[in-house]
N, C-alpha and C positions, 0 to 999 in steps of 0.2 A: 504494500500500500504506500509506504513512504517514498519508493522509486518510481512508483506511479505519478505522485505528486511532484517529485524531483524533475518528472521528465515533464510533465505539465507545464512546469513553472521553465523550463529552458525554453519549450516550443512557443510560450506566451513573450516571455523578453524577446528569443528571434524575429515573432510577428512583429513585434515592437519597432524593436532596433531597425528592421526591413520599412516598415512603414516609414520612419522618422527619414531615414535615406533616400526612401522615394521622393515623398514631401519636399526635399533640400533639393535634389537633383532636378526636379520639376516647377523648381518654384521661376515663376516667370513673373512677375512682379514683388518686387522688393523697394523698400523706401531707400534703400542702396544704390537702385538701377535709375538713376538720372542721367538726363542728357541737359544742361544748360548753358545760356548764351545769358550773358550781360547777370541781370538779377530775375531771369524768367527760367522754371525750372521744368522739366516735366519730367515725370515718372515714364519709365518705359518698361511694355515688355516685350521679352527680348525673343528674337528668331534667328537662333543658331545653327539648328538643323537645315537638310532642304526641306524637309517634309513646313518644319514650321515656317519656311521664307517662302513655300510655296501656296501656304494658306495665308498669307498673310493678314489683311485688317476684310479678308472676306466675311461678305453676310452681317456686317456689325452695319445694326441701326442706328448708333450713335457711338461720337467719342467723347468722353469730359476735355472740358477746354485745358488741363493741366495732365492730359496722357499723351501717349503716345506707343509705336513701336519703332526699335531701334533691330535692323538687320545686319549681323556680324556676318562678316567673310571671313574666309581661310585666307585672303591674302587680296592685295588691291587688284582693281579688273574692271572690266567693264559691263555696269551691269544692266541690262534695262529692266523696267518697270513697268505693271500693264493694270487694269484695272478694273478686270474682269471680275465679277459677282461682286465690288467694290462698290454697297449703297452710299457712301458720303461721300463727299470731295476732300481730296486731301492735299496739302502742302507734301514735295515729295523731295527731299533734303539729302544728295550726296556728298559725302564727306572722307576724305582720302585720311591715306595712314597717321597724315600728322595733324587731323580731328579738324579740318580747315575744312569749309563746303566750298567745293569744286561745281555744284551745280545745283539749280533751284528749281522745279517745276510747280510753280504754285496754282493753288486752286483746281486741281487736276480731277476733270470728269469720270464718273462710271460712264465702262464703256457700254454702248450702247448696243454695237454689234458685231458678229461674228464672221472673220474671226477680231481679236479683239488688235486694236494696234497697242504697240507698246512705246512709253517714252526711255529714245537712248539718250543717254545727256553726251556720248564719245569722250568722257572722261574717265581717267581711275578713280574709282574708290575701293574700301573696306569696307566700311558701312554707310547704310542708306536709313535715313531717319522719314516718318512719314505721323504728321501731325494734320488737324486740321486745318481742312482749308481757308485761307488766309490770315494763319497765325505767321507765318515768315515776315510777312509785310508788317502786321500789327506790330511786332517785337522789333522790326529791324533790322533784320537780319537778311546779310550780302553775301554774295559770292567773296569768298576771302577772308571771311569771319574763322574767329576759332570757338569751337565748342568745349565745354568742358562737359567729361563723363565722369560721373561714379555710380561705379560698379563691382558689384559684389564679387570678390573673386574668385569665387565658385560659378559666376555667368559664362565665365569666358574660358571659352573647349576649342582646343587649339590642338589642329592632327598635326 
């Protein structure tokens, strides 16, 4: 009976300890994961996989005016951007290795038809940030800005 409850109580901490790893490993927004310019801050969450850079801000009927999603690469490139199942418009913010935006697409439609066009900006980046539409303008914010990130260091999965 006692190793019954011995083995119990190991198989319940494992659940445990497994769940709490998940949790961590998953976690896609963190008050960690900012992306900010000047004294404007927003909360991002983040799309590191492709699977998550492929789902991007789809099917969301709204964004809070202080979120956003910030998509990390494996390394600077060229990436374009499309806006396909994309219901809101959004600011679409590429930003190269040294957190400087190299390119801006503001205010940028859901597409409407198939197949969908996509915006190239023909620049490098690493990461592409995408806020709502017309917060780039509201804030400020140029081609040749620097942004500042903080970020959880556990966000950032680097093959």
């Amino acid at each position: 009976m006692k190793s019954k409850r011995i083995l119990i109580a190991v198989f319940l901490s494992i659940a445990i300890f497994s769940a709490i790893i998940f949790i961590l490993n998953n976690q896609k927004i963190n008050k960690e994961n900012q992306v900010c310019f000047k004294n404007n801050c927003f909360e991002v969450e983040l799309a590191r996989t492709t699977t998550e850079r492929n789902r991007g801000l789809m099917f969301r009927e709204s964004l809070n005016q202080d979120k956003g999603m910030l998509f990390i690469f494996d390394r600077e490139g060229e990436y374009p951007f499309w806006m396909k199942n994309t219901l809101i418009p959004l600011d679409i913010i590429w930003i190269n290795e040294n957190k400087e935006v190299v390119f801006i697409s503001e205010n940028t439609q859901s597409c409407e038809k198939d197949p969908c066009p996509s915006v190239n900006p023909g620049k490098n980046a690493e990461y592409v940030l995408e806020l709502n539409g017309g917060t780039a303008q509201k804030i400020g914010l140029n081609i040749g800005d620097t942004l500042d990130f903080k970020l959880c260091p556990c966000s950032i999965v680097r093959h």
